[in-house]
MIGU-307909 format. One record per residue: residue in three letters; y, x, z of N, C-alpha, C, O in turn. Coordinates in steps of 0.1 Angstrom, whole numbers, plus 2048, in hexadecimal, padded with zeros to 3 digits. Each point is the difference from the previous one (the first is absolute). Layout:
ALAYXZYXZYXZYXZ;...
// end
This chain:
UNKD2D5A4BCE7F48048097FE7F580B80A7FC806;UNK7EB8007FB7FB7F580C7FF80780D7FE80C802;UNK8037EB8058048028137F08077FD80180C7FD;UNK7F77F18037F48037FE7FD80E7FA7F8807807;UNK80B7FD7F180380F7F680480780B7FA809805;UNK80F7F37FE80E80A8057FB80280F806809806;UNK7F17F07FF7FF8078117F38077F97FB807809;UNK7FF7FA7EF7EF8027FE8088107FB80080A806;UNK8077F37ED7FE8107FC80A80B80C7FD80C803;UNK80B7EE80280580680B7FB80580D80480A806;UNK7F07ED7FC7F380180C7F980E7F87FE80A807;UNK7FF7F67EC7FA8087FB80780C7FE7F88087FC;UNK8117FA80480880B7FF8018078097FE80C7FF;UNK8057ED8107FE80680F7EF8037FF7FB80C800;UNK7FE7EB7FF7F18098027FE80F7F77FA80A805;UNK80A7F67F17FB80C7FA80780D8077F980A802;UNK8117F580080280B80F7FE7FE8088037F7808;UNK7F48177F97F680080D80580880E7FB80A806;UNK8107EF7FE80980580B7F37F980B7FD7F5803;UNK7FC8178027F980380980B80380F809808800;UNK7F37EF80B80E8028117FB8107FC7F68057FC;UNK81980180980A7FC80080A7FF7F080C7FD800;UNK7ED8057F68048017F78087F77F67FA7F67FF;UNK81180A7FA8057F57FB7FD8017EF8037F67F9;UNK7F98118047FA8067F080D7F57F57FA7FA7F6;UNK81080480B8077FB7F98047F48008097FB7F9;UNK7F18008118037EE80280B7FC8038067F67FB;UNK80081080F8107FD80380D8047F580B7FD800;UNK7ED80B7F88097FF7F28007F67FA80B7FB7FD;UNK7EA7FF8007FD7F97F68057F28058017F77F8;UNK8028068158027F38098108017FC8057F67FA;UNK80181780980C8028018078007F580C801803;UNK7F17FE7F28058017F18007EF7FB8067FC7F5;UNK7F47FB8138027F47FA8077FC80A8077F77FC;UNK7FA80C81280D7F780D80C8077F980B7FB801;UNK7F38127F880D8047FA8097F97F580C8017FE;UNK7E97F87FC8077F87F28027F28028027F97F6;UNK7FD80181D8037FD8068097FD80E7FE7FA80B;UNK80C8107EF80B8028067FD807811809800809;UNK7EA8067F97FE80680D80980E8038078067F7;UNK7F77FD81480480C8037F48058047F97F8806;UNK8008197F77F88008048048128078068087F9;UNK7F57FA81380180980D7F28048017F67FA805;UNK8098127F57F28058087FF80B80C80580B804;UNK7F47F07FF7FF80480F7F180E8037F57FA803;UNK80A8117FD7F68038017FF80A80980780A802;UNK7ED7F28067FF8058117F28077FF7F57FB7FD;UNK80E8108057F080B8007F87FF7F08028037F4;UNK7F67F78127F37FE7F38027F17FB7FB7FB7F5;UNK80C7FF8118007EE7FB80E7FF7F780B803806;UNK7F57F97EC80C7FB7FA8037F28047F57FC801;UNK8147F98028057F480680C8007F78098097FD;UNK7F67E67FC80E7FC7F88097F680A7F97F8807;UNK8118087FB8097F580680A7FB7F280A8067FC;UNK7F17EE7FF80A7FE7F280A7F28067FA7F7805;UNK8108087F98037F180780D7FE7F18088077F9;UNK7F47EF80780E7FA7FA8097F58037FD7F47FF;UNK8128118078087F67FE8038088127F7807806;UNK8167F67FE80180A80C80B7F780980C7FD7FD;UNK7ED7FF8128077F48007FD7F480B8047FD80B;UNK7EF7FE7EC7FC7F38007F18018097F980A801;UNK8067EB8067F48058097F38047F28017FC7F5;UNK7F380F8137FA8007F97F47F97FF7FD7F7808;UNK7FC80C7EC7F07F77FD7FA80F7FD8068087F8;UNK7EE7FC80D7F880C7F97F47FD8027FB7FA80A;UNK7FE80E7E87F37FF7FA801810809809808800;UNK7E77F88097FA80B8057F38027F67F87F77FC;UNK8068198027ED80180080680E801809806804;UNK7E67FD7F280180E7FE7F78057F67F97F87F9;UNK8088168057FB8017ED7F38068067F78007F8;UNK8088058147F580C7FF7F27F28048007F4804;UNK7F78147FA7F27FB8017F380980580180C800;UNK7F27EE8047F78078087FC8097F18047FD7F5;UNK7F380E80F7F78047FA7F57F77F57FB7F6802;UNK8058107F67EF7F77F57F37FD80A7F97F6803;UNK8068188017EF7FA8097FC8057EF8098027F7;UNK7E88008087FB8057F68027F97F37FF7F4800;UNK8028137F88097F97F37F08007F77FF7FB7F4;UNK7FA8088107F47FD7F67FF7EF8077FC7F77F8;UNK8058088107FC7EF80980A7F97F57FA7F87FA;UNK8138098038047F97F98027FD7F38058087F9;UNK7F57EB8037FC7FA7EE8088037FA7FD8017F5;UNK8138008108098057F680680E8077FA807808;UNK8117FB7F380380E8068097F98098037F57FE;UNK80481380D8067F780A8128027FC80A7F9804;UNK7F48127F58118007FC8027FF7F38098077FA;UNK7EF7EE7FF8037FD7F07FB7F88047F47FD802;UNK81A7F97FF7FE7EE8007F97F87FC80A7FB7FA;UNK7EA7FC8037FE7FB7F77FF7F48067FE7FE80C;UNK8037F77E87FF7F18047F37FB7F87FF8007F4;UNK7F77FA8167F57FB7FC8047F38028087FE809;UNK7F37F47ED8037F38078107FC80780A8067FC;UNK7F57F180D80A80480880580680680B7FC804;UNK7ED81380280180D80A8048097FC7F88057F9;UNK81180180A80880D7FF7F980A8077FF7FB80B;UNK7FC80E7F57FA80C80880680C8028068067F7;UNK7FA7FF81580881080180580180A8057F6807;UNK7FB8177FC80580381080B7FA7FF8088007F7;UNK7FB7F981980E7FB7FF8027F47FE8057F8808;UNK7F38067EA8027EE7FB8057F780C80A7FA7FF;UNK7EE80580C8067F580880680480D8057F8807;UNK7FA8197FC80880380A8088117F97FC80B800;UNK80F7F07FD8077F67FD8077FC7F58087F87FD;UNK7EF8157FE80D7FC7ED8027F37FC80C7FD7FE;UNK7EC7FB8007FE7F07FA80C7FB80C8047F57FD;UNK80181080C80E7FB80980D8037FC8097F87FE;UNK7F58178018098057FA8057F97F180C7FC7FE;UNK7EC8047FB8047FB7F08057EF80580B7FC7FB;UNK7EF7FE80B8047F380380C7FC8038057F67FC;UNK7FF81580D80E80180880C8037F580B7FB7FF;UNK7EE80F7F980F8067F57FF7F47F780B7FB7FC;UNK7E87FF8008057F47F38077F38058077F87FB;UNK7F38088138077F380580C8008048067F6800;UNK80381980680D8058008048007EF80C7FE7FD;UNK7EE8037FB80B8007F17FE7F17FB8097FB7F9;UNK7ED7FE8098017F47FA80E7F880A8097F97FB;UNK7F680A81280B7F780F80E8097F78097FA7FA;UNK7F68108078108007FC8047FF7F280C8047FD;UNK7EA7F47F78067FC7F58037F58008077FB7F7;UNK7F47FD8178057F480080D7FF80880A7F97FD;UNK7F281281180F80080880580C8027F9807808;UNK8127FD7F280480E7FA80880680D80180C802;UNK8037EB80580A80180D7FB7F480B8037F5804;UNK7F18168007F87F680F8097FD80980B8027FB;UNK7F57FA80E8048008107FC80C8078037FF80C;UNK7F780C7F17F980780C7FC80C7F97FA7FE7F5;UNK80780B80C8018117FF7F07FD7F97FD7F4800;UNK7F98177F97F48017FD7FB80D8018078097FB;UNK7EE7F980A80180E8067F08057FF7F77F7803;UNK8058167F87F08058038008068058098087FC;UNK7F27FC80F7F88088057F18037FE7F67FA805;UNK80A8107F57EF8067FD80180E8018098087FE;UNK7E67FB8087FE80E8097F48047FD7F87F67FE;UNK8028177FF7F58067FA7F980880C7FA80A800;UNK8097EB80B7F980280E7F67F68087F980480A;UNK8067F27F27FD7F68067F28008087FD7FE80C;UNK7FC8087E67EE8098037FB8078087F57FF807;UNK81880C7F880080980680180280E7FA7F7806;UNK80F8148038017FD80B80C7F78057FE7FD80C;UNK80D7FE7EE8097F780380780680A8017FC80B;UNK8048117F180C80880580E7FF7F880B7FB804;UNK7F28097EF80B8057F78037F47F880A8027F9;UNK7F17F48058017F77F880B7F7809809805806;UNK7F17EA7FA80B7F57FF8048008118077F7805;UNK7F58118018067FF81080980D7FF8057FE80A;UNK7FF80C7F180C80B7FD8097F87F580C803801;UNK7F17F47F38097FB7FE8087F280380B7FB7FC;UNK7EE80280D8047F480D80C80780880B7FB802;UNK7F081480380B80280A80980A7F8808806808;UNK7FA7FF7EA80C7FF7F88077F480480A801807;UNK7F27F37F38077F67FD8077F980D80A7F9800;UNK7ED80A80B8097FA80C80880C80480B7FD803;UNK7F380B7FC80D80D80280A7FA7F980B800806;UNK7F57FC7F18097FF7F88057F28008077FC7F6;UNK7F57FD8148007F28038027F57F180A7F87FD;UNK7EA80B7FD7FC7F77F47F97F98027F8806807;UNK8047E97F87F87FE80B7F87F77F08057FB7F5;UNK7EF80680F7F67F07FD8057F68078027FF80C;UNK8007F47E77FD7F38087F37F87FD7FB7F9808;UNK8008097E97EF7F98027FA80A7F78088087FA;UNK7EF7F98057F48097FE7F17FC7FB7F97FC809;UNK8038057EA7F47FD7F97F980F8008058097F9;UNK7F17F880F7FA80A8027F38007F67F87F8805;UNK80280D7ED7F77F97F97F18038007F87FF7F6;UNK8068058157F28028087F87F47F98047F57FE;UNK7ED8148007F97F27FC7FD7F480B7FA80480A;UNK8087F27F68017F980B7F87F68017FD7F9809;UNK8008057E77F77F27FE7F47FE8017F980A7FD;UNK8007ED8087EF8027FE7F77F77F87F4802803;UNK8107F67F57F77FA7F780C7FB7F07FD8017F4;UNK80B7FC80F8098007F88108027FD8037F57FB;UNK80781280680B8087FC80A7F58078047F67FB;UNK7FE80F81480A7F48087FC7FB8068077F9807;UNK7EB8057FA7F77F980E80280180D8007F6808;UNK80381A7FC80380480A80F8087FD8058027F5;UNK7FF80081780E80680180180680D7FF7F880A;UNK8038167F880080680E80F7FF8078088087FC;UNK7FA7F280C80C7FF80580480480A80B7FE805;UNK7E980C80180380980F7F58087FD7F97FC7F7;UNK80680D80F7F3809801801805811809801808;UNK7E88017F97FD80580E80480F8027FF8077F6;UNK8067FE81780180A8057F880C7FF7F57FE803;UNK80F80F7FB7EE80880180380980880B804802;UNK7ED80080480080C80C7F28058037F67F9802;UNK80A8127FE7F580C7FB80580781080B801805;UNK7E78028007FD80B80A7F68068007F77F97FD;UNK8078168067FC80B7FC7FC80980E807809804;UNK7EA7F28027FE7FD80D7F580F8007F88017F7;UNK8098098137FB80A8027F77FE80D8097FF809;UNK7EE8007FC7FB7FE80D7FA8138017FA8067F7;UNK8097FE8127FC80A8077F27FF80A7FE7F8808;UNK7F98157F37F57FD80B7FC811803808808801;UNK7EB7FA8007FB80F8037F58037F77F57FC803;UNK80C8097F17F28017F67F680C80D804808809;UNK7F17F47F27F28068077F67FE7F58017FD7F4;UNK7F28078167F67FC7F87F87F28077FF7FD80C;UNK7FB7FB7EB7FE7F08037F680680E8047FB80B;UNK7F080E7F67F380180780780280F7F980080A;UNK8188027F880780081080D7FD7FA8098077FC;UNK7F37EA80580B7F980180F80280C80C8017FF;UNK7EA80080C80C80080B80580D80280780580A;UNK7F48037E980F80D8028067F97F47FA8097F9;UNK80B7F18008097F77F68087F28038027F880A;UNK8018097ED80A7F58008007F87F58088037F7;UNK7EF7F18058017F97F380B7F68008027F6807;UNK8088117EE8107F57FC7F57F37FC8007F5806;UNK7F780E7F17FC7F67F57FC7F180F8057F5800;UNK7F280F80B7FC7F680A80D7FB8058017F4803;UNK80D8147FF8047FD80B80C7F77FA8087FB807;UNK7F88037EB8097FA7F87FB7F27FC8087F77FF;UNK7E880A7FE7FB7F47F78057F080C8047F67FB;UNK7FA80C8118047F28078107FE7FA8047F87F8;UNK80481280F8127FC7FC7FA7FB7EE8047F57FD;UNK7F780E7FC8008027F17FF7F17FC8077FA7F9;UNK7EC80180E7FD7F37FF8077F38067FF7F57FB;UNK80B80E81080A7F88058098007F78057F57FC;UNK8018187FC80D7FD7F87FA7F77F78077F5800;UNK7ED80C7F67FA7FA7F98027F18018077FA7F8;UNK7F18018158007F280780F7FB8038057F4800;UNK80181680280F7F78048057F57F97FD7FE7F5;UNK80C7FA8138067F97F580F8027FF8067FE80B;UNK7FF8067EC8118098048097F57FE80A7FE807;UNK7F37F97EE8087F08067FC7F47FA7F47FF802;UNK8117F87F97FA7F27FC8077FF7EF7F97F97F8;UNK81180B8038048027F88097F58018027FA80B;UNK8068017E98087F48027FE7F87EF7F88027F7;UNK8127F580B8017F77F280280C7F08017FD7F4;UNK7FF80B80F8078087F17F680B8047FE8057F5;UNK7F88058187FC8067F97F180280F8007FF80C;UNK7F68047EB7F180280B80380480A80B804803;UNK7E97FD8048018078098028137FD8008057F5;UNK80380181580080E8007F38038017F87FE80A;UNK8068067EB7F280C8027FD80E8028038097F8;UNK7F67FB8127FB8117FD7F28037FA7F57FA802;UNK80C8147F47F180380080281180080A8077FF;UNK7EA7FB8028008137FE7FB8017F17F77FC7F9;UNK81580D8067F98037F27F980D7FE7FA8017F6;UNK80680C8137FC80A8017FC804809808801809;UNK7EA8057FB7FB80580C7F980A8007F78007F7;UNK80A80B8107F980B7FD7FE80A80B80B802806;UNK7E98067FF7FD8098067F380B8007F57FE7F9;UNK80E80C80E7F380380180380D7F380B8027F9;UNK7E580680880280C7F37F97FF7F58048037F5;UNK7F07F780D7F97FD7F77F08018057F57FB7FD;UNK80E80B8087ED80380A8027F680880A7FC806;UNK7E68007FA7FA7F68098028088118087F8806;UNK7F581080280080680880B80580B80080680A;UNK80D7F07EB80C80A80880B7F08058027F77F8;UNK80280B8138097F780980D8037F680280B7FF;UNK8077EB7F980A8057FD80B7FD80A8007F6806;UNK80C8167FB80C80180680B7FB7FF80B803805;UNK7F27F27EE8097F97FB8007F67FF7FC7FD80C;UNK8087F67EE8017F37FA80B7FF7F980B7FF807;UNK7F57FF7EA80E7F97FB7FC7ED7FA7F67FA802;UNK8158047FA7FC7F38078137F97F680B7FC806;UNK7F18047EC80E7F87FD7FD7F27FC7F77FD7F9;UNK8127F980C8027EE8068107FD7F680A8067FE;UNK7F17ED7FE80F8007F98027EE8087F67F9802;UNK8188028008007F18028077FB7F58088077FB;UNK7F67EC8028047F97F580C7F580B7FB7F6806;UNK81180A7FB8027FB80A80D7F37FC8078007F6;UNK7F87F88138097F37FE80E80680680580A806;UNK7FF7E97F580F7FF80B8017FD812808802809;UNK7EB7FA7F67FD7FE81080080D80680180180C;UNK7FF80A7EA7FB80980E80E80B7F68067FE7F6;UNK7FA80F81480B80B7F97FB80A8047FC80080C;UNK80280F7E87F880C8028028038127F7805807;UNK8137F87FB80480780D7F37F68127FC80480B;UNK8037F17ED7F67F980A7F28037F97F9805809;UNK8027FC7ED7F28057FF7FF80C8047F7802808;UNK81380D7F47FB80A80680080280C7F980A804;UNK8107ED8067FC8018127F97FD7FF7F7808803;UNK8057EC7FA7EF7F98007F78058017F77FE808;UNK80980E7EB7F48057FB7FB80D8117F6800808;UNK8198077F78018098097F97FA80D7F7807805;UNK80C7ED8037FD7FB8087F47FE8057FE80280C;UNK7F87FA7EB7F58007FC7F380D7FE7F4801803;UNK8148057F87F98117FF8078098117F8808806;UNK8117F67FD80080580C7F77F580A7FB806809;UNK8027EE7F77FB7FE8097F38018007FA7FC80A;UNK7FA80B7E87F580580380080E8037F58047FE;UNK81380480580280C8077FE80B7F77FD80C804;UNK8067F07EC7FD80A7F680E80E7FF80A800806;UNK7F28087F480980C7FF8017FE7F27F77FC7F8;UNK8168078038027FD7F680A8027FB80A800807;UNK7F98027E880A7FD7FA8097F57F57FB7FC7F5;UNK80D80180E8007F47F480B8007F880A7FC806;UNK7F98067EC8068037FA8087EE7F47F97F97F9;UNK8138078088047F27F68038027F580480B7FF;UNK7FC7ED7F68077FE7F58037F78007F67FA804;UNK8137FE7FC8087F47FA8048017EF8088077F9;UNK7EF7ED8067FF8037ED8057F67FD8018007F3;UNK8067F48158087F67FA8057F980C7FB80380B;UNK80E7F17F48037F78077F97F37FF7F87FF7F6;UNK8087F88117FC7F37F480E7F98068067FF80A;UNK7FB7FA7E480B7F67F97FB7F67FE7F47FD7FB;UNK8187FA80A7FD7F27F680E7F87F980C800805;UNK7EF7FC7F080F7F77FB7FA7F18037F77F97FA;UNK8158038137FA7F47FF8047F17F77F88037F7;UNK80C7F38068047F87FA8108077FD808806807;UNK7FA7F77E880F8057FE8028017F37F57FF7F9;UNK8168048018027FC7F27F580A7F27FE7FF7F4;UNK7FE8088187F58097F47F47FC8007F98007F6;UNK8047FC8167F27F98048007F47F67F87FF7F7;UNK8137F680C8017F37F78028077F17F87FC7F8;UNK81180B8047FF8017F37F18057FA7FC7FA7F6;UNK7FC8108117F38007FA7F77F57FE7FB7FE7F5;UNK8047FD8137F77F38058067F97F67F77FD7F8;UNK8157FE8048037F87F68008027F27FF7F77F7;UNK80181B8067FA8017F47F28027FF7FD7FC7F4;UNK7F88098137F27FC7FA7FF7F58027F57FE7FC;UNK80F7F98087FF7F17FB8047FE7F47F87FC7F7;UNK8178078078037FE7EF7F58037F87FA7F97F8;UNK80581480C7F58067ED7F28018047FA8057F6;UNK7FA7F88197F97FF8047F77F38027F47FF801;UNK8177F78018007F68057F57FD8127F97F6802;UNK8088138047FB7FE80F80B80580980C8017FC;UNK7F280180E80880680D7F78098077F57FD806;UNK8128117F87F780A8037FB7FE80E8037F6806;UNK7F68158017FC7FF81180880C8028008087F6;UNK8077FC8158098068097F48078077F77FA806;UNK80A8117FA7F680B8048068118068088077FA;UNK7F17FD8138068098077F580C7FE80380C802;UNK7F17F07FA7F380D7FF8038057F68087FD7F8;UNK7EC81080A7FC8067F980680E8048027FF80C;UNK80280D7EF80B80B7FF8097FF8048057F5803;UNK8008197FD8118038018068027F27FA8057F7;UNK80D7F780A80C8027F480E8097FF804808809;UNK8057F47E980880F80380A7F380580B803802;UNK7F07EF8018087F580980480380D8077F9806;UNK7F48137FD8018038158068067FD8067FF80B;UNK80480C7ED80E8067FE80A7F9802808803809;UNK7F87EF7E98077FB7FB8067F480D80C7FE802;UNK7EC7FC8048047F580480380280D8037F6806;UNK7FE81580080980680F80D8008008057FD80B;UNK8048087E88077FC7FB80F7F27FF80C8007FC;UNK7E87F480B8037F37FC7FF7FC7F48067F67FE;UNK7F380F7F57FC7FB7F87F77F47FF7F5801805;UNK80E7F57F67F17F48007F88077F28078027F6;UNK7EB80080B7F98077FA7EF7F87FE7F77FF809;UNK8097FD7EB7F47FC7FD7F780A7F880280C7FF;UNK7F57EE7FD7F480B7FB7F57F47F47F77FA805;UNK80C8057EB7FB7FC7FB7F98077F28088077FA;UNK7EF7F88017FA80A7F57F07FB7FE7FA7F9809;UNK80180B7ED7F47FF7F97F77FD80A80380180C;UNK7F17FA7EF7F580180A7F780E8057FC8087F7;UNK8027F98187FD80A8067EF8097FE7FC80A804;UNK7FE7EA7F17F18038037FB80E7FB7F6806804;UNK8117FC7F37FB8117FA80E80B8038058077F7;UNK8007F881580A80C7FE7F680A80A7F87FD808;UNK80D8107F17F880D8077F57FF7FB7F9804809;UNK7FF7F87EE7F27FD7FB8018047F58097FF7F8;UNK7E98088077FB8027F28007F47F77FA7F5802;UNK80F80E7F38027F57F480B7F47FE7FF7F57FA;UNK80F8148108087F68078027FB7F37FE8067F6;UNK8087E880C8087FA7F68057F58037FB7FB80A;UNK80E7FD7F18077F78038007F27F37FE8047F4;UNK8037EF80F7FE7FB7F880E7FE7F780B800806;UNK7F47FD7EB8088017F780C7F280480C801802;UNK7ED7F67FE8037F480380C7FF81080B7FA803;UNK7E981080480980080D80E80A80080A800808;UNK7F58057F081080C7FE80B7F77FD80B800804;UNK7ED7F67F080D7F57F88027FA80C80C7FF804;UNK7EB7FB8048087F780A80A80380A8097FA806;UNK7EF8177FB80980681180F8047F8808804808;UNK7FC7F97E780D8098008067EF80080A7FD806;UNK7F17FD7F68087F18048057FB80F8087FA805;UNK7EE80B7FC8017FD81380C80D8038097FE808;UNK7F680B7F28098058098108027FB808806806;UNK7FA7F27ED80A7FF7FA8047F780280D8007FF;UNK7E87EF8088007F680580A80380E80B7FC801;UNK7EE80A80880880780F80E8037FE80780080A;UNK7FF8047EA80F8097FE8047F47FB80B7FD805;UNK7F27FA7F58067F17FD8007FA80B80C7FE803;UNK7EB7FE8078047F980980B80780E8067F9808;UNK7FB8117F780480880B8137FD7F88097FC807;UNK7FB8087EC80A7FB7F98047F480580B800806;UNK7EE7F67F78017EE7FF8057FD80F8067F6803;UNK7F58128058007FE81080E8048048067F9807;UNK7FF8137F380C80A80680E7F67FC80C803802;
// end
């Protein structure tokens, strides 16, 4: 069977189960039955509604682990798609089907490039380990951050980490995420007096007495960003008041803001900020946080160079080092002290009607990443 076969029918095998978050519809069996004839150990771990595999082999040695996850978004209307979205098919070079590039086509990458690396080195230098979670989608409770804090309970640690998020944007290794930005969500209530509009001054409009603070958070600049990641950004992503009639003052304002945030700044200085700012236009109010990630970075180091040196090998460029876009199940993993990269397929159709991944691009990402476990060997 060709490197080529073997990540495609394997890619195809994860698509046809249609493990909808939180759902794992068989995938982690099917993962787990070939790291098994591969000397894995495999631990399942399952927390509420999310099944999670921890398979490692070899017990010991620092580790190397392959991250993703099986589950995937919804279809979106399945009449919109030319093929069906959970019966694979390969047109041309393109593979199609939910998943295809976020993340099955990672998944299959990862297991053929772990069985081709250990027919050549039967006895690595360094433990080999999966972690995969049927949470990722979803709300990112029960998945790879409960089996993070198993494993540090149990003081098992990560030492590098291939996270296989689609990462690429025009061709398979282009880009490489090697930090991701911070995210922090608030959940802003402004208090006012509903009336009727024709006597205003028996009311209280939230909606007037918010829109100035609203437009400073807007305008702010929260910092300058640095060499590895943008600036910090805010936007509102939800705003809402009022009943529905033209006639009536509402007594409310909601009002939810999420920040995309650097290393320059830490949840704990944007939300005085924020606070500071809203107390100082005299609003009444509530404000509620989520903290939905940290931001990480791996900066220069033996995982960073070993990647960079294999999409050179089988790519022949030197990818770009990149901190945008999303969060990842990387803001678990790399608090830890894990050094944690983020490489996989190209990003242009995930979550989209007609997702797919290129054929061509699967053969290269399992080289590349069988490429990474060779150089990280040759290094130790």
């Amino acid at each position: 069977m060709t490197i080529t076969s073997a990540v495609v029918e394997l890619t195809k095998a994860l698509i046809s189960l249609p493990s909808v978050t939180p759902e794992d519809a068989g995938c982690q069996e099917l993962m787990a039955k070939r790291l098994l004839a591969c000397g894995f150990n495999i631990e399942v771990l399952h927390y509420d509604d999310t099944l999670n595999m921890w398979a490692r082999r070899g017990n010991g040695k620092p580790v190397f682990c392959f991250a993703g996850h099986t589950d995937v978004v919804p279809t979106g209307p399945v009449e919109q798609w030319h093929t069906p979205p959970f019966e694979p098919t390969v047109i041309g070079d393109t593979l199609y089907g939910r998943g295809a590039a976020d993340m099955k086509g990672s998944l299959a990458a990862m297991i053929v490039a772990t069985e081709r690396f250990l027919s050549r080195f039967p006895e690595p230098k360094f433990d080999l380990a999966y972690l995969i979670t049927s949470d990722e989608e979803g709300p990112f409770i029960n998945g790879t951050k409960r089996v993070i804090e198993t494993l540090e309970a149990r003081n098992e640690k990560i030492q590098w980490c291939i996270v296989g998020e689609p990462s690429s944007s025009q061709k398979a290794g282009d880009v490489v995420k090697n930090g991701r930005r911070g995210s922090l969500t608030g959940h802003l209530l402004v208090k006012g007096i509903q009336g009727h509009v024709a006597y205003p001054h028996l009311a209280d409009n939230p909606v007037h007495r918010a829109a100035a603070a609203l437009a400073e958070l807007a305008a702010e600049q929260w910092d300058d960003g640095n060499a590895y990641f943008p600036a910090t950004s805010f936007q509102i992503a939800n705003i809402h008041a009022g009943t529905g009639a033209s006639n009536v003052i509402p007594g409310e304002l909601n009002v939810m803001f999420n920040f995309r945030y650097s290393t320059q700044s830490t949840a704990n200085e944007l939300q005085q900020r924020v606070i500071a700012l809203l107390d100082k236009h005299g609003l009444n109010y509530q404000l509620d946080w989520i903290l939905n990630g940290l931001p990480f970075l791996t900066e220069q180091g033996n995982l960073v160079e070993a990647t960079v040196k294999a999409i050179n090998q089988v790519q022949g460029f030197s990818p770009r080092l990149e901190t945008t876009g999303g969060t990842s199940d990387g803001r678990f993993i790399a608090p830890t002290g894990a050094q944690v990269v983020e490489l996989g397929p190209c990003n242009a159709t995930i979550h989209k009607i007609n997702e797919c991944v290129s054929v061509t691009d699967l053969e290269q990402l399992t080289k590349m990443y069988e490429a990474i476990l060779e150089q990280l060997e040759l290094s130790l």
